[in-house]
C-alpha positions in Angstrom: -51.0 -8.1 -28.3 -47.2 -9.1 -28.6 -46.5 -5.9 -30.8 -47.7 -3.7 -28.3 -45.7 -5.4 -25.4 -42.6 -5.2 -27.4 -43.1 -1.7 -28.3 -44.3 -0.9 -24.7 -41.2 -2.9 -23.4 -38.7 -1.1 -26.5 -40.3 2.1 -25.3 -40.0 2.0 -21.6 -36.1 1.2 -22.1 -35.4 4.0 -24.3 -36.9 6.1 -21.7 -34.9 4.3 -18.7 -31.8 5.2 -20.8 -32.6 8.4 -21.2 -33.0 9.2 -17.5 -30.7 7.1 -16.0 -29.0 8.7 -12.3 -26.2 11.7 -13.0 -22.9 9.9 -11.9 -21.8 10.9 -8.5 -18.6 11.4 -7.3 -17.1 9.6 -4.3 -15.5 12.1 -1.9 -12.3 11.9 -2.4 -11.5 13.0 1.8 -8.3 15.2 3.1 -5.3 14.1 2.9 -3.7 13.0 6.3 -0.1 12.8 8.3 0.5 10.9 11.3 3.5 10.2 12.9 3.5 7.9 15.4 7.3 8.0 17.5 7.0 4.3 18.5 9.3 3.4 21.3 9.9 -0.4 22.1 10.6 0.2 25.9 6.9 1.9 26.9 3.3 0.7 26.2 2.5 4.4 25.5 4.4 6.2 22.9 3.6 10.3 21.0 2.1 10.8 18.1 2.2 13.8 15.8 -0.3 15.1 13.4 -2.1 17.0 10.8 -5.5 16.4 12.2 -7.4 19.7 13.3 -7.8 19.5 17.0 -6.1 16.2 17.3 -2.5 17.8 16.3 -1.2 15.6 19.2 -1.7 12.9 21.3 -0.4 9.4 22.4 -0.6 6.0 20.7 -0.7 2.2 22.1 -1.2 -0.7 20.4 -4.9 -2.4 20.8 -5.8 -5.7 22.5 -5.9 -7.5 19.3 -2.1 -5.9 18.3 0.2 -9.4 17.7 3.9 -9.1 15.9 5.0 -12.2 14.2 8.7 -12.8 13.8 10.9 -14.3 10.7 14.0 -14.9 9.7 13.6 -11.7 7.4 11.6 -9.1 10.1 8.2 -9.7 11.0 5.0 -9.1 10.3 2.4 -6.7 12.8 -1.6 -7.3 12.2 -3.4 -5.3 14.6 -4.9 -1.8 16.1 -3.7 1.0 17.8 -5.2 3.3 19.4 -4.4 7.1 19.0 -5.9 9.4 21.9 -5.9 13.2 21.1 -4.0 15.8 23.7 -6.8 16.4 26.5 -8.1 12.8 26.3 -11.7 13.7 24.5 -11.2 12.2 21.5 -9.5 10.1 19.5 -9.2 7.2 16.8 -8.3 3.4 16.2 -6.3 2.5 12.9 -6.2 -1.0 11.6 -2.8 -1.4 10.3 -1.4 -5.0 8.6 2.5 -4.1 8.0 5.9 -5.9 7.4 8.9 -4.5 8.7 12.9 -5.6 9.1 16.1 -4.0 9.6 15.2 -0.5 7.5 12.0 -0.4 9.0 8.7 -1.5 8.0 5.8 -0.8 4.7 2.4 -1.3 5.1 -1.4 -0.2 5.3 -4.0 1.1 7.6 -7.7 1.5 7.4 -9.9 3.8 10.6 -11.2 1.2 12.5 -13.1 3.8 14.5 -13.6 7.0 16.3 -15.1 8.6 19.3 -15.8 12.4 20.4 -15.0 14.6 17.5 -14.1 11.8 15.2 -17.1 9.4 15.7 -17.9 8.3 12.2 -14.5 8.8 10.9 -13.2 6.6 7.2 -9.9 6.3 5.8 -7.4 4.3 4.8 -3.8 4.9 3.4 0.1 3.5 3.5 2.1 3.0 6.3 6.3 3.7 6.3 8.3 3.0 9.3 11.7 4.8 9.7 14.3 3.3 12.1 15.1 6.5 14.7 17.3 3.8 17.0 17.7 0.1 18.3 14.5 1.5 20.5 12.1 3.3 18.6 10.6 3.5 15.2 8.6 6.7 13.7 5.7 5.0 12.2 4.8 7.6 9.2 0.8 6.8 7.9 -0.3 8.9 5.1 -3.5 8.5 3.5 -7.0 10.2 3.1 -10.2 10.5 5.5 -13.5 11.8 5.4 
């Protein structure tokens, strides 16, 4: 009785190995630009992008947006929200970033989406680039699907 378990057992895991699930990829998404031209003297600043139908827009930053300052810069934890031109649609990015004199580094995941981006993923890098002593052109690259 123990042989034939062990051969039944031997023999059902040769033929689990032999038929185990193809590999699948993981998308991989579309690559993605977003400039956001943050200016520190509105609550509503432009955005730019390579989004199709959503090529432009306005940004603000989300009820849960805080910036922490240091000796060094600062740190911003947070959302913001990016509407698309016409107001249908639009986005909210989570972004955790650290910035200073040059400007600031950091990352971003989608948060969410409504009208033509309900359901939308993606994460990527965030580089802000000093413009003037009022406004920032926050650069996120990344991928979506």
């Amino acid at each position: 009785m123990r042989k034939t378990a062990a051969v039944a057992a031997g023999a059902a895991f040769l033929f689990s190995a032999g038929t185990a699930a193809p590999a699948v990829a993981v998308p991989s998404g579309s690559p993605v630009e977003i400039v956001a031209h943050t200016d520190f003297t509105s609550d509503v600043s432009e955005f730019d992008a390579s989004l199709d139908g959503c090529e432009s827009g306005t940004v603000v930053n989300g009820e849960n947006a805080t910036a922490h300052f240091t000796p060094w810069g600062g740190v911003f934890s947070g959302n913001k929200e990016f509407t698309c031109a016409g107001g249908l649609s639009g986005f909210t990015l989570r972004l955790k970033a650290r910035f200073g004199e040059g400007g600031s580094t950091g990352s971003w995941t989608v948060a969410s989406g409504w009208g033509d981006y309900a359901g939308l993923k993606g994460s990527g890098s965030l580089v802000g680039i000093s413009v003037s002593d009022v406004q920032i052109d926050d650069v996120f690259t990344g991928l979506i699907r």
